[in-house]
C-alpha positions, -999 to +999 in steps of 0.1 A: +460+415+271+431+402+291+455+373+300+485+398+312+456+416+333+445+385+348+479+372+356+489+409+370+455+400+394+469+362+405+503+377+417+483+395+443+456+368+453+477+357+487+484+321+493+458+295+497+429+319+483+415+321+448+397+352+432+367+353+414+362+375+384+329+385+373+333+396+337+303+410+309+299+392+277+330+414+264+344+393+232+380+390+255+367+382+286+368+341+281+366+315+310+390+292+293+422+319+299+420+315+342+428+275+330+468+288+332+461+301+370+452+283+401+438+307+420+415+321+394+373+317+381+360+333+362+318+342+365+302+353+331+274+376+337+244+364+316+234+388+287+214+413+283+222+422+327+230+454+328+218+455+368+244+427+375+276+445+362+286+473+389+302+492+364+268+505+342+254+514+379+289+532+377+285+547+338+251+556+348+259+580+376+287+594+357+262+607+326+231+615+349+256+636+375+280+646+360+282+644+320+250+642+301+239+672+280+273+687+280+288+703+250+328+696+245+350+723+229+374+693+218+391+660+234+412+673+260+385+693+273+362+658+274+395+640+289+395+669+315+358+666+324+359+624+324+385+630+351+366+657+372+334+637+370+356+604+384+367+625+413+338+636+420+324+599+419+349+586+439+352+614+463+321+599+486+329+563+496+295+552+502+283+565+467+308+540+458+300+512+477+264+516+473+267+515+433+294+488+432+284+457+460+259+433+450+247+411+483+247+378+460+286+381+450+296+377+486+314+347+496+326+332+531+336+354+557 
């Protein structure tokens, strides 16, 4: 799967640039499946970092703001609040700019 994803990603990478992706310590995400692509690294975060990885700044918010000490009456009810608390995370642009950018990943110009 991780290797359909990344492929789905090289499609879009235009010609003559190459795309970096930083990946956790998940199990699937291994360096050796961008060897197939040209245009793709990847960057292993080191363990133990949650403050590297944009998306625990991203879980984070979500259970401080939106869905910590919540009671569920069953799972479309906790499918229906997930959702609400994502728009309402994504529905101020610098909320998600400011959780998600990390000065030391940019590149070039």
């Amino acid at each position: 799967v991780m290797e359909k994803h990344l492929a789905l990603i090289a499609q879009k990478v235009p010609k003559g640039r190459h795309a970096v992706i930083v990946v956790d310590g998940a199990a699937w995400h291994q360096v050796h499946l961008t060897e197939k692509f040209d245009n793709l690294s990847i960057i292993k975060l080191p363990p133990y970092s949650p403050e590297l990885n944009p998306i625990e700044q991203v879980w984070q918010w979500l259970r401080q703001n939106e869905l910590a000490n919540r009671c569920f009456s069953g799972y479309e009810n906790i499918v229906d609040e997930c959702s609400r608390a994502w728009n309402v995370f994504i529905s101020d642009t610098s909320r998600v700019i400011d959780l998600c950018s990390r000065d030391w990943i940019k590149v070039g110009s």
